[in-house]
PyMOL Python script that loads the backbone (N, CA, C, O; Angstrom):
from pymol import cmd

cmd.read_pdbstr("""\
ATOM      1  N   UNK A   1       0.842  -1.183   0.000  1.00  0.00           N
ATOM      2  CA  UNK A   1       0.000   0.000   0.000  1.00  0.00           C
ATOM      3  C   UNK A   1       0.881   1.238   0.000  1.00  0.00           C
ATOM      4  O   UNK A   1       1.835   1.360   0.769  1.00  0.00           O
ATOM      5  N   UNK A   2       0.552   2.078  -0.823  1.00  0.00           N
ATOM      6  CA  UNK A   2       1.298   3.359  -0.476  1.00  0.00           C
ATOM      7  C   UNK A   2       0.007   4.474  -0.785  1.00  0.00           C
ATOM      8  O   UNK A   2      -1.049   4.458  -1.418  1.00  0.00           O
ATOM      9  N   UNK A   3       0.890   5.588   0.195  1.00  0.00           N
ATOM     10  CA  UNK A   3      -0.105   6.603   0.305  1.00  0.00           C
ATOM     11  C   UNK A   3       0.355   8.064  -0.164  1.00  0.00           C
ATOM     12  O   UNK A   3       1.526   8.120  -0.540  1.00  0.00           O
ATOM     13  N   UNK A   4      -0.477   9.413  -0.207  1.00  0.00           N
ATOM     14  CA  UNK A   4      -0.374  10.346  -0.569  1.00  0.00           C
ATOM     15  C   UNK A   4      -0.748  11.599   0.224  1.00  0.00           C
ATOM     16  O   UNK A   4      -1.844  11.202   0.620  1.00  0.00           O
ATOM     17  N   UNK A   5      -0.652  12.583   0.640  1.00  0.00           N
ATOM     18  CA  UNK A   5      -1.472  13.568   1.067  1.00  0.00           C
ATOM     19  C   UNK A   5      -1.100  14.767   0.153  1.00  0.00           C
ATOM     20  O   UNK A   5      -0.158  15.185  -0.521  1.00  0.00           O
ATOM     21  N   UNK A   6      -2.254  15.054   0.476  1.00  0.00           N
ATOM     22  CA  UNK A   6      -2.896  16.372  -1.050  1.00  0.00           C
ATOM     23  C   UNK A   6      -3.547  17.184  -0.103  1.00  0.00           C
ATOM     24  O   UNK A   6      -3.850  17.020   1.079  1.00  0.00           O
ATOM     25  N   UNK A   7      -3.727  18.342  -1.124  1.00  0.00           N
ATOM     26  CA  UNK A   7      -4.463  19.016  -0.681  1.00  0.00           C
ATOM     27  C   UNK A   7      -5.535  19.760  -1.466  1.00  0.00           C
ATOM     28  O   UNK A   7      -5.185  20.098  -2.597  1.00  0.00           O
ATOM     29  N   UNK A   8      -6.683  20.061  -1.121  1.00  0.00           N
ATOM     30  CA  UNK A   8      -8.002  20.398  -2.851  1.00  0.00           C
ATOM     31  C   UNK A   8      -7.471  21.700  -3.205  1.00  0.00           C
ATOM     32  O   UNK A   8      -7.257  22.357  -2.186  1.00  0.00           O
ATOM     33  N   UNK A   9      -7.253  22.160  -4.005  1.00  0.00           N
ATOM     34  CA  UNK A   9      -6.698  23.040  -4.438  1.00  0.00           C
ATOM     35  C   UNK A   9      -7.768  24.271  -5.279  1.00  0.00           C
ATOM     36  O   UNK A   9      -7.557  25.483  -5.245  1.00  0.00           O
ATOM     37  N   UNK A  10      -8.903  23.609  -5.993  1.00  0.00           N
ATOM     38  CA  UNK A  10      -9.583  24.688  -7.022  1.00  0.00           C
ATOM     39  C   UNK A  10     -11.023  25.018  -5.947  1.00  0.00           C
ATOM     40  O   UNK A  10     -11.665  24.276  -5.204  1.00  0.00           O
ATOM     41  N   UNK A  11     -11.146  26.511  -6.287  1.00  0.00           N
ATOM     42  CA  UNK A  11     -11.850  27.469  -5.478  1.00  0.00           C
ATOM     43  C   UNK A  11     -13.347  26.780  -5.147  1.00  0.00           C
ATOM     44  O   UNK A  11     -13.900  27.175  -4.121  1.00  0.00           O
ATOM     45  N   UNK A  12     -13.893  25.969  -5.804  1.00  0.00           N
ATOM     46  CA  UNK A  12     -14.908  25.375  -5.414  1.00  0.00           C
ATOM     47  C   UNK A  12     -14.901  24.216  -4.692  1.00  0.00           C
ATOM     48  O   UNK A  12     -15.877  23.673  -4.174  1.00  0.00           O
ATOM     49  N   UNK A  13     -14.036  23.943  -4.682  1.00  0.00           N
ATOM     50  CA  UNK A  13     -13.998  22.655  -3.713  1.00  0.00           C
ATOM     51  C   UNK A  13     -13.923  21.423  -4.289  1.00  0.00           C
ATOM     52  O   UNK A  13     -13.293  21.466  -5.345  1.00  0.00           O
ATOM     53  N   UNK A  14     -14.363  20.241  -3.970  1.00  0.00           N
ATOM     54  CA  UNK A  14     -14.323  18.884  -4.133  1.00  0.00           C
ATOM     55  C   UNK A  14     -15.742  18.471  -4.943  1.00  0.00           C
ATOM     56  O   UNK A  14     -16.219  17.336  -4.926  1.00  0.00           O
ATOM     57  N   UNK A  15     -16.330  19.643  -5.669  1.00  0.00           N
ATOM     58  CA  UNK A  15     -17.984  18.813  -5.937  1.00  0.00           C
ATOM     59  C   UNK A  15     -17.885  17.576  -6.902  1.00  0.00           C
ATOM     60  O   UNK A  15     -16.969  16.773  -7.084  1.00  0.00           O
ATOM     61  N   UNK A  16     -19.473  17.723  -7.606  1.00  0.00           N
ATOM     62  CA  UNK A  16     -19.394  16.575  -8.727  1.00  0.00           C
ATOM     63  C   UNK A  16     -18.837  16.810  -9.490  1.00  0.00           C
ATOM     64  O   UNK A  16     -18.097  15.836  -9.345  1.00  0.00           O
ATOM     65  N   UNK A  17     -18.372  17.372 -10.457  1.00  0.00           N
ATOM     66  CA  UNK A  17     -17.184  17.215 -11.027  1.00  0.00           C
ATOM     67  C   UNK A  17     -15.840  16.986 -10.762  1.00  0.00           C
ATOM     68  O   UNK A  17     -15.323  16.168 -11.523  1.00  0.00           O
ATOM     69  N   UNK A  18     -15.308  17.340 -10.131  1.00  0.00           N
ATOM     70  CA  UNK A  18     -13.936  16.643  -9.614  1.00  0.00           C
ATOM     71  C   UNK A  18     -14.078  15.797  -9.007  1.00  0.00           C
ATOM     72  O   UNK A  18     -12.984  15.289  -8.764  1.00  0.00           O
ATOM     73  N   UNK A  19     -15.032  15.176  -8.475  1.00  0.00           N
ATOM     74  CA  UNK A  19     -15.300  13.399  -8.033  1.00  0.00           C
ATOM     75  C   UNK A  19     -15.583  12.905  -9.132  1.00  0.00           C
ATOM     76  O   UNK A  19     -14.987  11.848  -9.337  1.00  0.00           O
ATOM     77  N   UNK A  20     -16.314  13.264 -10.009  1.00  0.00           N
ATOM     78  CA  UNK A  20     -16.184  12.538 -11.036  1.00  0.00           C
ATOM     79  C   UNK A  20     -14.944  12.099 -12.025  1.00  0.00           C
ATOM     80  O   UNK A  20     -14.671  11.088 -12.671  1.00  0.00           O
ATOM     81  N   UNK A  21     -14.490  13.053 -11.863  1.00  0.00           N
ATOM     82  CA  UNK A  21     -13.104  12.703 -12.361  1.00  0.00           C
ATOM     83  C   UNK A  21     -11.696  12.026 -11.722  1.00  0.00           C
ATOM     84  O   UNK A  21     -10.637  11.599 -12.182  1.00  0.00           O
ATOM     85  N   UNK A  22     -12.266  12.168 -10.489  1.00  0.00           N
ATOM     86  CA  UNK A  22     -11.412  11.023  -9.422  1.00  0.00           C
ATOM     87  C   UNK A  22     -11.823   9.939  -9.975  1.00  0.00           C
ATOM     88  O   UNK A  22     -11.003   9.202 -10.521  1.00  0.00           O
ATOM     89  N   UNK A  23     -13.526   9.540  -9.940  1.00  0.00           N
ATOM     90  CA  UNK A  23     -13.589   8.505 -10.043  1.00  0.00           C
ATOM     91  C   UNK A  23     -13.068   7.441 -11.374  1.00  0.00           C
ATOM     92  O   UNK A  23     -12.709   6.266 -11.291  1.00  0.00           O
ATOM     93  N   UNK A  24     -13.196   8.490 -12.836  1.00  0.00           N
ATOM     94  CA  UNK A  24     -12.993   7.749 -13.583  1.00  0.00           C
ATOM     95  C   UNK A  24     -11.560   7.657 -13.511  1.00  0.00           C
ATOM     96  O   UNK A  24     -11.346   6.496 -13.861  1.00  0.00           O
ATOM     97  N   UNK A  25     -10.460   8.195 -13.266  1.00  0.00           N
ATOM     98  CA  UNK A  25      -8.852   8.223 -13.036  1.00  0.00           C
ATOM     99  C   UNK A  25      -8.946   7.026 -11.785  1.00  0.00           C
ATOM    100  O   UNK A  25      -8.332   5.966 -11.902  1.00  0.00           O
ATOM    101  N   UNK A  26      -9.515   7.234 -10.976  1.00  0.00           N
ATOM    102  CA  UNK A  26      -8.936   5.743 -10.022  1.00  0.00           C
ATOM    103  C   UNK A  26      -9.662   4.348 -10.328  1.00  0.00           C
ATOM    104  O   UNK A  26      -9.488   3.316  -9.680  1.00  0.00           O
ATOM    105  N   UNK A  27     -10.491   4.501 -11.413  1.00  0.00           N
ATOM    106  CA  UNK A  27     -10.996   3.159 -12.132  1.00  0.00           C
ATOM    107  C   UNK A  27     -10.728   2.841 -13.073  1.00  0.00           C
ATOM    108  O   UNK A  27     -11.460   2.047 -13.663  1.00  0.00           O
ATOM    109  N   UNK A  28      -9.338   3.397 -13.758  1.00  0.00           N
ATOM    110  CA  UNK A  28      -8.963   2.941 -14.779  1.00  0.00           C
ATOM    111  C   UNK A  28      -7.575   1.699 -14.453  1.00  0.00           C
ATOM    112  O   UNK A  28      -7.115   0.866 -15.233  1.00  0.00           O
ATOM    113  N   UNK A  29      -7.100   2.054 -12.697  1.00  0.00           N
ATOM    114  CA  UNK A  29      -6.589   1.173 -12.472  1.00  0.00           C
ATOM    115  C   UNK A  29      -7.439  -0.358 -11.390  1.00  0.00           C
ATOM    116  O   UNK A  29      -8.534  -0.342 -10.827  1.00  0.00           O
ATOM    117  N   UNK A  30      -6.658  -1.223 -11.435  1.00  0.00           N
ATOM    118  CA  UNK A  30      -6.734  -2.500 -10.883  1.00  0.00           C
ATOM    119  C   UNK A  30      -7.144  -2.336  -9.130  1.00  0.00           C
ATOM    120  O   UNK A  30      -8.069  -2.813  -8.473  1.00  0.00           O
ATOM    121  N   UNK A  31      -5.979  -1.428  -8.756  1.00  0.00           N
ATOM    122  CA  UNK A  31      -5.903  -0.928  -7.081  1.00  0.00           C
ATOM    123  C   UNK A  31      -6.945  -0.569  -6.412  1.00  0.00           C
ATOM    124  O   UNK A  31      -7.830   0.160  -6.862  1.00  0.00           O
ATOM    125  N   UNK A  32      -6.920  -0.991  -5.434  1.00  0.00           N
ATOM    126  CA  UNK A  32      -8.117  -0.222  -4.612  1.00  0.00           C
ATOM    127  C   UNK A  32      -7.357   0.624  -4.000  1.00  0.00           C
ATOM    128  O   UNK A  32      -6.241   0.571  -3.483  1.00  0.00           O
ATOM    129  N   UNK A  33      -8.658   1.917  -4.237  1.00  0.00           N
ATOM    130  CA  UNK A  33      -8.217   3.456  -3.679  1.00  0.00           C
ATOM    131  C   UNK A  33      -8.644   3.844  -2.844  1.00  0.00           C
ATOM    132  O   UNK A  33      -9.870   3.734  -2.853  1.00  0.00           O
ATOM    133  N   UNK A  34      -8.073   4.500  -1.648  1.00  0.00           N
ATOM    134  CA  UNK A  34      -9.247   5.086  -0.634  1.00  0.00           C
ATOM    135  C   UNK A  34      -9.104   6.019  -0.741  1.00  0.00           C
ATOM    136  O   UNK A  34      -8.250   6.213  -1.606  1.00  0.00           O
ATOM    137  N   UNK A  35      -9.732   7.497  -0.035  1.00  0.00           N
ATOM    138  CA  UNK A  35      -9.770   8.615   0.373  1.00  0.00           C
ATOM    139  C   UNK A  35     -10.408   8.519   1.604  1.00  0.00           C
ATOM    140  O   UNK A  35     -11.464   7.958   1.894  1.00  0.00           O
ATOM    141  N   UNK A  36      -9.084   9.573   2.759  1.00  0.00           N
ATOM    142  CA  UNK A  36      -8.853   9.639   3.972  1.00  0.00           C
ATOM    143  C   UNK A  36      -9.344  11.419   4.233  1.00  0.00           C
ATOM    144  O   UNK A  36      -8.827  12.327   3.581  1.00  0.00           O
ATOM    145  N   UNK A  37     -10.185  11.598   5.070  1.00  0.00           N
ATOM    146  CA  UNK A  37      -9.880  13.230   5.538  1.00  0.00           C
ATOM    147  C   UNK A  37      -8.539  13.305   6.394  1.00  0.00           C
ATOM    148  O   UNK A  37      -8.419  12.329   7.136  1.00  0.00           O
ATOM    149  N   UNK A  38      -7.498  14.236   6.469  1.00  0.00           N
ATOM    150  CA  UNK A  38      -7.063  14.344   7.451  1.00  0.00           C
ATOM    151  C   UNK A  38      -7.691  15.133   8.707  1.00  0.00           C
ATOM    152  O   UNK A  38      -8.389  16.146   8.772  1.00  0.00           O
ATOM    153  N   UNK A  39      -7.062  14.096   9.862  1.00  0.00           N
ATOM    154  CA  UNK A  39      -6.822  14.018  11.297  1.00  0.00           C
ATOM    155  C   UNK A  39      -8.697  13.685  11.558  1.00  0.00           C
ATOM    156  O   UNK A  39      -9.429  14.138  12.438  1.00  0.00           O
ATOM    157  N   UNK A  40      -8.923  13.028  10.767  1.00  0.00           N
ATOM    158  CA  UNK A  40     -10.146  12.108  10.789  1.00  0.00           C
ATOM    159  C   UNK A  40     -10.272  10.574  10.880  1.00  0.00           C
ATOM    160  O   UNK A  40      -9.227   9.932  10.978  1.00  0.00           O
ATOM    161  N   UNK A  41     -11.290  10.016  10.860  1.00  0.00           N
ATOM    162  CA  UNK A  41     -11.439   8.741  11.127  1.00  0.00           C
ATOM    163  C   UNK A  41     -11.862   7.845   9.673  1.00  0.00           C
ATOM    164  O   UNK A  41     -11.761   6.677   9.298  1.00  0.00           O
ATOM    165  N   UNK A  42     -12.626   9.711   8.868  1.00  0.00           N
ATOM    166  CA  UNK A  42     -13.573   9.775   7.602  1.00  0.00           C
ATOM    167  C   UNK A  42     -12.919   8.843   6.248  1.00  0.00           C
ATOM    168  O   UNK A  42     -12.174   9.305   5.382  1.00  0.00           O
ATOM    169  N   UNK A  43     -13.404   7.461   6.332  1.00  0.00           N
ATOM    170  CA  UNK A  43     -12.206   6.807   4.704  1.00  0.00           C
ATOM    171  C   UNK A  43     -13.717   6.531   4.026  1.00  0.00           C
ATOM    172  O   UNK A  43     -14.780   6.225   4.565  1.00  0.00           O
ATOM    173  N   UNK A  44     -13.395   6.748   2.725  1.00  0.00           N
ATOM    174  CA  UNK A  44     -14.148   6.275   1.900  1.00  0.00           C
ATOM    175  C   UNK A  44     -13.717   5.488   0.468  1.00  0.00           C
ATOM    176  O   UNK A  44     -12.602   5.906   0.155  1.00  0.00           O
ATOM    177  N   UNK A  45     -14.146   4.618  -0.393  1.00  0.00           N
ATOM    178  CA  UNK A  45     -14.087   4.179  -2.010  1.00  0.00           C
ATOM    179  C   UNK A  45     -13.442   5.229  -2.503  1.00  0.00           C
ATOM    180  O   UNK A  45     -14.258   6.150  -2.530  1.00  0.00           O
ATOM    181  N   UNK A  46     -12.703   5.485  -2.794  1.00  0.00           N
ATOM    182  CA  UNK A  46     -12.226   6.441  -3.972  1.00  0.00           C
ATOM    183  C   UNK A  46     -12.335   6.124  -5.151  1.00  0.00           C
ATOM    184  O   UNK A  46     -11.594   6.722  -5.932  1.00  0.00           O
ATOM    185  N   UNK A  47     -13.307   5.057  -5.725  1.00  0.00           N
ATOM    186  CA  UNK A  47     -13.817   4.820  -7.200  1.00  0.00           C
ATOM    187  C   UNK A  47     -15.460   4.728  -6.628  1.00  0.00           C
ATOM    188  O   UNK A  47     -16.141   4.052  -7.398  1.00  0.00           O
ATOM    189  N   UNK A  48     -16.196   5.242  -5.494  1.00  0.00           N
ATOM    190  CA  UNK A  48     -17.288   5.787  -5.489  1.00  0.00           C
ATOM    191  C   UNK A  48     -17.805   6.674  -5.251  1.00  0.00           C
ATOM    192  O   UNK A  48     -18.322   6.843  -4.146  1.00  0.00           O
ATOM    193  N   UNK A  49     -17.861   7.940  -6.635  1.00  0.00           N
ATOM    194  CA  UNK A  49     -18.690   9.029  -6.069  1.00  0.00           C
ATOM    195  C   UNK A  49     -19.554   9.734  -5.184  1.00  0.00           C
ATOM    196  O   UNK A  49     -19.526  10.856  -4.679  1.00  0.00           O
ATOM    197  N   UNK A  50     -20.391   8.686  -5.133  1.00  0.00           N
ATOM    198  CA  UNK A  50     -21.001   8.923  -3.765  1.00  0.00           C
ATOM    199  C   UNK A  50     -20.489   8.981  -2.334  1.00  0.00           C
ATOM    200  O   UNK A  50     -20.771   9.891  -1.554  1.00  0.00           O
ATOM    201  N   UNK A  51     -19.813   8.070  -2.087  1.00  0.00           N
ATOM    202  CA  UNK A  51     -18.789   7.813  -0.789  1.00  0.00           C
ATOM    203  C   UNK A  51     -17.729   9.482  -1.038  1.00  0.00           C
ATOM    204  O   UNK A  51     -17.784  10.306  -0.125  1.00  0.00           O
ATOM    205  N   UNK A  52     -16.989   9.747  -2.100  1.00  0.00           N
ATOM    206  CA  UNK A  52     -16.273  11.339  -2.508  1.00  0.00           C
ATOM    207  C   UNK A  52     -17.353  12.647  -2.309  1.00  0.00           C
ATOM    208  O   UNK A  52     -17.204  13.831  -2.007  1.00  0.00           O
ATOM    209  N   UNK A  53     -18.495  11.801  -2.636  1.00  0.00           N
ATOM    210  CA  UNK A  53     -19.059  13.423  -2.682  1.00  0.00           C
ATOM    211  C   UNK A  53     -19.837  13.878  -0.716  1.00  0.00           C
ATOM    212  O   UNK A  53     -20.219  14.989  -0.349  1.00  0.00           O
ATOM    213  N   UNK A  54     -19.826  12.793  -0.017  1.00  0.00           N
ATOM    214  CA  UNK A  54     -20.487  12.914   1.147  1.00  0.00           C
ATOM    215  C   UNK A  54     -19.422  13.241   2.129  1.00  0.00           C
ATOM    216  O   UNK A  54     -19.595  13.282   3.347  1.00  0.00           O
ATOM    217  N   UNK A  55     -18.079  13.517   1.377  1.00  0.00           N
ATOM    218  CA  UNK A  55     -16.742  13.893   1.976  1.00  0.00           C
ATOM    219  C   UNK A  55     -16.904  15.791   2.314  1.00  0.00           C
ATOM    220  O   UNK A  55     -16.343  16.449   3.190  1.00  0.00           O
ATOM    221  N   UNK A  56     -17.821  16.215   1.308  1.00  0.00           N
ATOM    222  CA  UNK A  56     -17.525  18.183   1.739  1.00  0.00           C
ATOM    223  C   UNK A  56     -16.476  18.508   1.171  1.00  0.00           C
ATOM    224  O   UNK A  56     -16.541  19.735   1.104  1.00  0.00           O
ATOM    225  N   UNK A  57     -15.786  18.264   0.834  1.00  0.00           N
ATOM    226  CA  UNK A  57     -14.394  18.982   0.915  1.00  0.00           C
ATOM    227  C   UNK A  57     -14.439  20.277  -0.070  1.00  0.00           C
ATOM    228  O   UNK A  57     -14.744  20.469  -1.247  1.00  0.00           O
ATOM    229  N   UNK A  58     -13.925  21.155   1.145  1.00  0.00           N
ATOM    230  CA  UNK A  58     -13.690  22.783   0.312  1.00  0.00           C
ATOM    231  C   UNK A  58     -12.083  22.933   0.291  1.00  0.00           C
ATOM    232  O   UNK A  58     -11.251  22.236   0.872  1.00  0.00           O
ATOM    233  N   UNK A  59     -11.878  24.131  -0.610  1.00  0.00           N
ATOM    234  CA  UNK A  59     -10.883  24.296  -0.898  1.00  0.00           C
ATOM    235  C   UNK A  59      -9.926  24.423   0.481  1.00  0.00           C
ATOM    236  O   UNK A  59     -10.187  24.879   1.594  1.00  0.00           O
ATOM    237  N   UNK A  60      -8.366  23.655  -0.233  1.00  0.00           N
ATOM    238  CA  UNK A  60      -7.609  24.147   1.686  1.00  0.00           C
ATOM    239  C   UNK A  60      -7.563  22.690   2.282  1.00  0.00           C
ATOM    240  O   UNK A  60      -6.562  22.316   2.894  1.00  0.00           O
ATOM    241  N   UNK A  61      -8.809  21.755   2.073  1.00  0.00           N
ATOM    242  CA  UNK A  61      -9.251  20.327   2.680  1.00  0.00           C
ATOM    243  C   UNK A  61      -7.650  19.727   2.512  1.00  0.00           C
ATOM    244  O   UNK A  61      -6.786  20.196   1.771  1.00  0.00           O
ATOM    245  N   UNK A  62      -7.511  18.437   3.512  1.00  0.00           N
ATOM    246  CA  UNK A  62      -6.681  17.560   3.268  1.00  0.00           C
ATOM    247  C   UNK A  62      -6.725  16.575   3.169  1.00  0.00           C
ATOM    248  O   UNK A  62      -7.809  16.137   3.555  1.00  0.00           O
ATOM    249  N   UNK A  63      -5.842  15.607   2.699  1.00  0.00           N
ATOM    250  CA  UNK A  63      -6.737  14.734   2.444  1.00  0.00           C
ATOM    251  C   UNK A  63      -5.657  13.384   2.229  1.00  0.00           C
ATOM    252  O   UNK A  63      -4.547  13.660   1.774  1.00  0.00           O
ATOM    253  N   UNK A  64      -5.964  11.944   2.547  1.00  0.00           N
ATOM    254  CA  UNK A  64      -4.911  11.061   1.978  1.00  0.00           C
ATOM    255  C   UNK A  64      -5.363  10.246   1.361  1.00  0.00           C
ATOM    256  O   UNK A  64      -6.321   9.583   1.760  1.00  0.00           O
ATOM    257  N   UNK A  65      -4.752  10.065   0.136  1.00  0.00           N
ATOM    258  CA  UNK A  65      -4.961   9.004  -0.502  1.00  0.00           C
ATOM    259  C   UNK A  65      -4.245   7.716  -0.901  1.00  0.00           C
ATOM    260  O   UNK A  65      -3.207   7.687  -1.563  1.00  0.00           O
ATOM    261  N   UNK A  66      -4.803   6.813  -0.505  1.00  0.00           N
ATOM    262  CA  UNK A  66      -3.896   5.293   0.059  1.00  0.00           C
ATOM    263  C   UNK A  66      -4.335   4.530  -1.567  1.00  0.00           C
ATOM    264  O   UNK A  66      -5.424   4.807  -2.068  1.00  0.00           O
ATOM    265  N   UNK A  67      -3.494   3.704  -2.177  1.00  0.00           N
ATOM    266  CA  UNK A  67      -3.624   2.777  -2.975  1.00  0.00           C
ATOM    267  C   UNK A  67      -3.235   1.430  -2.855  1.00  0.00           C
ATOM    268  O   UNK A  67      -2.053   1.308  -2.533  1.00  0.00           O
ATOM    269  N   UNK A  68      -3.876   0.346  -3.018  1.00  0.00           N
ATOM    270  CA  UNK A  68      -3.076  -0.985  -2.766  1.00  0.00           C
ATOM    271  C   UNK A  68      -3.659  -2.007  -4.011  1.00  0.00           C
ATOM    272  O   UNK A  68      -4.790  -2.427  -4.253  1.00  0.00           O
ATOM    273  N   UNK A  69      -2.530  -2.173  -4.585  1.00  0.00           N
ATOM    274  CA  UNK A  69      -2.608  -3.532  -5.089  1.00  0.00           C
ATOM    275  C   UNK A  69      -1.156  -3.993  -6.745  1.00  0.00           C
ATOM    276  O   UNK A  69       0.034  -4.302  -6.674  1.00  0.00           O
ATOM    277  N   UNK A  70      -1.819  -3.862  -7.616  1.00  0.00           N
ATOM    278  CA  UNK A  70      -0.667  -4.370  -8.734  1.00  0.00           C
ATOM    279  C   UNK A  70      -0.008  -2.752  -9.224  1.00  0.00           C
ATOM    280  O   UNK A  70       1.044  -2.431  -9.777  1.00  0.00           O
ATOM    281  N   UNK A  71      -0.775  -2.240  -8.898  1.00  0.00           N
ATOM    282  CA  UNK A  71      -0.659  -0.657  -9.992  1.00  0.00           C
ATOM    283  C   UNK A  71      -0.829   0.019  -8.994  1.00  0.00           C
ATOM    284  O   UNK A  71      -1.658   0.905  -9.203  1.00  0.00           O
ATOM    285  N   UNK A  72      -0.464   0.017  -8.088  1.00  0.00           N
ATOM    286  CA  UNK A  72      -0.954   1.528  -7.047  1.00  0.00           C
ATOM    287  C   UNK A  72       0.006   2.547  -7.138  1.00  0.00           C
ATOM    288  O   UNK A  72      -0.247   3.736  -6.943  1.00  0.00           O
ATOM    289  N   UNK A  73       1.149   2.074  -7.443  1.00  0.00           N
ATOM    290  CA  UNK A  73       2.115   3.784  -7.920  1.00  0.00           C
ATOM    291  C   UNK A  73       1.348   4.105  -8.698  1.00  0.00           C
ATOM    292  O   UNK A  73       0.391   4.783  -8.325  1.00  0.00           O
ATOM    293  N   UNK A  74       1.486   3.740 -10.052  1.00  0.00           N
ATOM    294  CA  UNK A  74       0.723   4.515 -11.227  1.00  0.00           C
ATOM    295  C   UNK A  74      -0.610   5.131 -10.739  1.00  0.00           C
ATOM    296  O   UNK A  74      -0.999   6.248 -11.079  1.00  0.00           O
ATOM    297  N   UNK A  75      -1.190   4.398 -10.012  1.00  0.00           N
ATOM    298  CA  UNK A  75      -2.632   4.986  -9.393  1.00  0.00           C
ATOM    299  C   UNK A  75      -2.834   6.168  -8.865  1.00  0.00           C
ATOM    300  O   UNK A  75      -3.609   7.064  -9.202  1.00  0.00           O
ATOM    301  N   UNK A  76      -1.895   6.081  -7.805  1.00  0.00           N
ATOM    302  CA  UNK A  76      -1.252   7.490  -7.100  1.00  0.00           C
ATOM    303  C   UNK A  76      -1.134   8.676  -7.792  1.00  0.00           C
ATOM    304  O   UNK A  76      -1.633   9.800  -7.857  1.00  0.00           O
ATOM    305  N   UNK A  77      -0.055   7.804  -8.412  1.00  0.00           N
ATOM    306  CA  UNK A  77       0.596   9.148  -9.698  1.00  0.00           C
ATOM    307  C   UNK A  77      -0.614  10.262 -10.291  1.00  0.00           C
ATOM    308  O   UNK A  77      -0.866  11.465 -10.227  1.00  0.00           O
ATOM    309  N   UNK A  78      -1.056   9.264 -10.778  1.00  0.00           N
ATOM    310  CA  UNK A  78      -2.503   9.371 -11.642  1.00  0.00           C
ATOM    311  C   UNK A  78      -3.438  10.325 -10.797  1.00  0.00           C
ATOM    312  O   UNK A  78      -3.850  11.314 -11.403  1.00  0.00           O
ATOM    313  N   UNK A  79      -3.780  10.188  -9.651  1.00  0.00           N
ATOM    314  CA  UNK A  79      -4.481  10.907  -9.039  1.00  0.00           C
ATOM    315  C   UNK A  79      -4.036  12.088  -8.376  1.00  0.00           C
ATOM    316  O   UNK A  79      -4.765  13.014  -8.020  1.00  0.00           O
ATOM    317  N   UNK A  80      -2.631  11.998  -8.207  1.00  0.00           N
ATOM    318  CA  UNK A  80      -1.904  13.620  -7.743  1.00  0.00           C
ATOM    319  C   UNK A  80      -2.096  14.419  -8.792  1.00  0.00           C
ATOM    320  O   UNK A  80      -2.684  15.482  -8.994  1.00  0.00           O
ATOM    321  N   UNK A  81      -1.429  13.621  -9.449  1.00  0.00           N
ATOM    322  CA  UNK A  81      -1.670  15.021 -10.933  1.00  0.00           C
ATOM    323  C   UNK A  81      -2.940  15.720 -10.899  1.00  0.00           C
ATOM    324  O   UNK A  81      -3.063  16.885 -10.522  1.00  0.00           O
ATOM    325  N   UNK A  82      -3.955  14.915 -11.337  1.00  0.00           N
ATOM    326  CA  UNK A  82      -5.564  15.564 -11.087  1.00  0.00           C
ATOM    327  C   UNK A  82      -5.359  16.168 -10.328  1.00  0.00           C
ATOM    328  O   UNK A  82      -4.829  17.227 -10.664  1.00  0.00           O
ATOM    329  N   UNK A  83      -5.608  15.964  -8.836  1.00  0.00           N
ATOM    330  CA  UNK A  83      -5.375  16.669  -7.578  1.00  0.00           C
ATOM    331  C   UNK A  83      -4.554  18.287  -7.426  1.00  0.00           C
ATOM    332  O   UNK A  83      -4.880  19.300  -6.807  1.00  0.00           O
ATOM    333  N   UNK A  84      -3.339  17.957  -8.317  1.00  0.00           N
ATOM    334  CA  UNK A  84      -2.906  19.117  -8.315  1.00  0.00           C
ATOM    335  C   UNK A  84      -2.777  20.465  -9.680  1.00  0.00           C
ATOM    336  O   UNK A  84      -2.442  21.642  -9.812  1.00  0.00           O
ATOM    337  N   UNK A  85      -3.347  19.204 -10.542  1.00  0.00           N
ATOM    338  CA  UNK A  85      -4.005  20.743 -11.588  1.00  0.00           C
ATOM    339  C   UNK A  85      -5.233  21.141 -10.632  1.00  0.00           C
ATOM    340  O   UNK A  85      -5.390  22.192 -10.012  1.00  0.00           O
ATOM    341  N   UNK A  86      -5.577  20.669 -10.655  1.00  0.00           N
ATOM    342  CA  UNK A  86      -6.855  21.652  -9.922  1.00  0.00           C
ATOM    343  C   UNK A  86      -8.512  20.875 -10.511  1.00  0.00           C
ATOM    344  O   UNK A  86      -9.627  21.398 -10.536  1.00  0.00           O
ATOM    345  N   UNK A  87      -8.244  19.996 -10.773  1.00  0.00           N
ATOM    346  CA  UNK A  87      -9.148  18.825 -11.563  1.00  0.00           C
ATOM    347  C   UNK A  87      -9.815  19.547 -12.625  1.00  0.00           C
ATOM    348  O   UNK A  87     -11.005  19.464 -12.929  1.00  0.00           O
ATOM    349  N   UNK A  88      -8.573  20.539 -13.362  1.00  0.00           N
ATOM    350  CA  UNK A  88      -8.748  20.885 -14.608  1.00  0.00           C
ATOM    351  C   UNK A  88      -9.442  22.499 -14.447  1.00  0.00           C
ATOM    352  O   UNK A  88      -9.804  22.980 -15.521  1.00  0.00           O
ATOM    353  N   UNK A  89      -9.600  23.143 -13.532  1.00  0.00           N
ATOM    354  CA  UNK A  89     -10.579  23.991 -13.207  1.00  0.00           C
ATOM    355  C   UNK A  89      -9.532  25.250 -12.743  1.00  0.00           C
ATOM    356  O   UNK A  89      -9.880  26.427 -12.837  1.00  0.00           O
ATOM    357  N   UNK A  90      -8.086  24.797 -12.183  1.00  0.00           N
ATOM    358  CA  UNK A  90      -7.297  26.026 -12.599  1.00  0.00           C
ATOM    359  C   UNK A  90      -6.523  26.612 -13.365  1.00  0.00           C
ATOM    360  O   UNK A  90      -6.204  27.780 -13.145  1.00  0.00           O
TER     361      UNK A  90
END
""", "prot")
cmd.dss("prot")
cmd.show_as("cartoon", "prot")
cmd.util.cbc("prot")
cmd.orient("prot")
């Protein structure tokens, strides 16, 4: 398993669109993904929107994201990037 911490970066926050686009980027790999709030207890699917979107997250949020399995670097990878363009929105 390896993990990540990020942080949401574009002025609106975490809505449906940038979960949506988590979701399809962490379902293109094999790994199972989670998403962690930091200094929370809060984990959810990170290939289920629903479980991402009942997260809140506004801009500033933190957040970790854990991958485990054949591909979880690439997974990672894959999802920082998003994460840190701004899920296309900056």
């Amino acid at each position: 398993m390896v993990t990540r911490d990020m942080i949401i970066h574009n002025e609106s926050g975490f809505h449906i669109r940038p979960a949506q686009l988590f979701t399809e980027t962490a379902g293109r790999y094999v790994s199972n993904v989670t998403v962690t709030v930091k200094g929370t207890a809060i984990t959810v699917d990170g290939k289920s929107i629903l479980g991402l979107m009942t997260l809140g997250l506004s801009k500033g949020a933190e957040i970790t994201i854990a991958a485990s399995g054949p591909d979880e670097e690439a997974a990672l990878q894959a999802l920082k990037e998003l994460a840190d363009s701004g899920f296309g929105e900056s």
